[in-house]
C-alpha positions as CSV (number, residue, x, y, z in Angstrom):
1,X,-33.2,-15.7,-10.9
2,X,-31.7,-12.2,-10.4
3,X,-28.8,-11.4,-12.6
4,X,-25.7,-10.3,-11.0
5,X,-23.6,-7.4,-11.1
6,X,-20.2,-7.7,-13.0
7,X,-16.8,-6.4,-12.0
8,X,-17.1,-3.9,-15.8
9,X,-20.8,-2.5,-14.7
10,X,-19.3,-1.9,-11.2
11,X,-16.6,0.2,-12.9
12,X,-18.3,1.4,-15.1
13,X,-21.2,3.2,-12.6
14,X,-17.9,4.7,-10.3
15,X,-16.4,6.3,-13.2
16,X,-19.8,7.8,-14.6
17,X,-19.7,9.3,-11.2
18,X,-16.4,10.4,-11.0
19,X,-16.0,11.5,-14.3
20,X,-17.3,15.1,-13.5
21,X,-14.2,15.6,-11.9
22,X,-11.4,13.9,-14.5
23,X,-9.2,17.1,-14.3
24,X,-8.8,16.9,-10.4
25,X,-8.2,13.4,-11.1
26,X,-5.5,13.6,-13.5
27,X,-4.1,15.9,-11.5
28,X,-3.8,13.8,-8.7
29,X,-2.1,11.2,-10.6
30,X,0.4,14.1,-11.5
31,X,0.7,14.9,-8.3
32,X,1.2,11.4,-6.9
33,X,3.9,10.5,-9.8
34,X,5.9,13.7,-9.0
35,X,5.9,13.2,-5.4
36,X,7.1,9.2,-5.9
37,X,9.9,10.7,-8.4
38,X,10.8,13.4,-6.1
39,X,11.3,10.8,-3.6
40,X,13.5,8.5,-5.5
41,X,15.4,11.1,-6.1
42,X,16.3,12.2,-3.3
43,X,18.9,9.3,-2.5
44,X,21.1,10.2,-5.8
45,X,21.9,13.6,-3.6
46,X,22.8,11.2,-0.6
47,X,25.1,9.4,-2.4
48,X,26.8,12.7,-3.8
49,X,26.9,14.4,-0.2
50,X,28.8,11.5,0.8
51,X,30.9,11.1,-2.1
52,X,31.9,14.9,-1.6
53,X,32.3,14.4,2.5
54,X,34.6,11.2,2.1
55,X,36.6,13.3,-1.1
56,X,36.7,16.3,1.2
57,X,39.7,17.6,3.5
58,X,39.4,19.1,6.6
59,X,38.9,22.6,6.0
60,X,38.5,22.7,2.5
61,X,35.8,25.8,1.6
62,X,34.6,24.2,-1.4
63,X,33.3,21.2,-0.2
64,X,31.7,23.1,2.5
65,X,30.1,25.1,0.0
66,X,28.8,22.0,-1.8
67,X,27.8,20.0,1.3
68,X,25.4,23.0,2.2
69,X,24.1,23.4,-1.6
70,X,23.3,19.4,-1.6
71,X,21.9,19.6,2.1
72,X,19.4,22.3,0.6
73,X,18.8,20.5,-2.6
74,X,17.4,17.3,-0.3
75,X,15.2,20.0,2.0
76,X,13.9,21.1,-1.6
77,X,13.1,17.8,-3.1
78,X,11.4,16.7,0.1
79,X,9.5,19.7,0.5
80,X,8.2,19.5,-2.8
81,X,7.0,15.6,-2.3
82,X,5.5,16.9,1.0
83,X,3.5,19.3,-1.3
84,X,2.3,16.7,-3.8
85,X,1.2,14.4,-1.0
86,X,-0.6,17.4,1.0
87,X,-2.3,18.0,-2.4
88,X,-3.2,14.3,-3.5
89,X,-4.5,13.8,0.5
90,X,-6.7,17.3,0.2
91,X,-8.3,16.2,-3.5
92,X,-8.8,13.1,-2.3
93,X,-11.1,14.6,0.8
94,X,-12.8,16.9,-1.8
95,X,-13.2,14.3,-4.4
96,X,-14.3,10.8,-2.4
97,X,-17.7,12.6,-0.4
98,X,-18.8,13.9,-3.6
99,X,-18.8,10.8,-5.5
100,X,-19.9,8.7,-2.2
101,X,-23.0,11.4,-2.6
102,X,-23.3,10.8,-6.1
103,X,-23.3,6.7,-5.7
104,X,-26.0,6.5,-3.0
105,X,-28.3,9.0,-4.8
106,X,-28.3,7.1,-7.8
107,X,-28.3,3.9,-6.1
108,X,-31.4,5.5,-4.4
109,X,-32.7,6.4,-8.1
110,X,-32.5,2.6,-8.8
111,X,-34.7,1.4,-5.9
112,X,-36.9,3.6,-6.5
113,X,-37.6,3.1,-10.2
114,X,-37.5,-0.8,-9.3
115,X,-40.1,-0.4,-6.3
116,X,-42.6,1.7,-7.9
117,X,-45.1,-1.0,-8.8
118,X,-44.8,-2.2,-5.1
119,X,-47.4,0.1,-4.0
120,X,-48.2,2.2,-1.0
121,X,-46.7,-0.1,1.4
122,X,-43.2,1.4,0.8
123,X,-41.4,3.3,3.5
124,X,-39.0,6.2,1.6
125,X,-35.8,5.2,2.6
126,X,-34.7,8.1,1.9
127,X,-36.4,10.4,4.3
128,X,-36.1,7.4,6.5
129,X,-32.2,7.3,6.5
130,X,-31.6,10.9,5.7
131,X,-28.3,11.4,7.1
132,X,-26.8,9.1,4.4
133,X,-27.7,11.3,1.8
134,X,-26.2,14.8,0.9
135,X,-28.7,17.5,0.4
């Protein structure tokens, strides 16, 4: 009987293909970190806009003047968690085909190193299902 895959060679084979690209990877994690903080951060400039509109008068200039300086703050920080996602969602694109690629053309490698004693009787899957395999 055939011996099973584990969960640790499973790993192990998608990180020896994604490891070419470990600094896009770490930077999506830095990315993806910095765009969660930025958005739990935003609700501390919530709170103060509303501290400073229910402490405001009617009229008063200075709270104005802070309203519209927290207002812009809160565009910033979401604009730069927009930025991060954008960024994680477009290395993520870049990233997932090539190691897709890099899976199926050594899980290719493997059937053919275990079907070489097979003989002549073997269809190449390969030119067979072509369209699964980057060039």
């Amino acid at each position: 009987m055939k011996e099973k895959a584990t969960i640790a060679q499973i790993i192990r084979t998608y990180w020896n293909s994604a490891r070419r690209n470990r600094g896009l990877i770490a930077a999506m994690v830095v990315a993806l970190t910095g765009a969660t903080l930025a958005e739990l951060w935003v609700p501390l400039y919530y709170k103060k806009f509303f501290d400073v509109l229910g402490a405001s008068r009617v009229g008063d200039s200075g709270a104005t003047a802070n309203l519209i300086t927290i207002i812009i703050a809160i565009a910033g920080v979401n604009s730069l968690a927009w930025i991060l996602y954008r960024f994680c969602a477009f290395a993520n694109c870049y990233l997932q085909p090539r190691v897709m690629t890099d899976l199926s053309v050594s899980a290719y490698e493997y059937l053919q190193l275990h079907s070489f004693g097979l003989g002549a009787g073997i269809i190449d899957c390969r030119s067979k299902h072509s369209r699964f395999f980057s060039p």
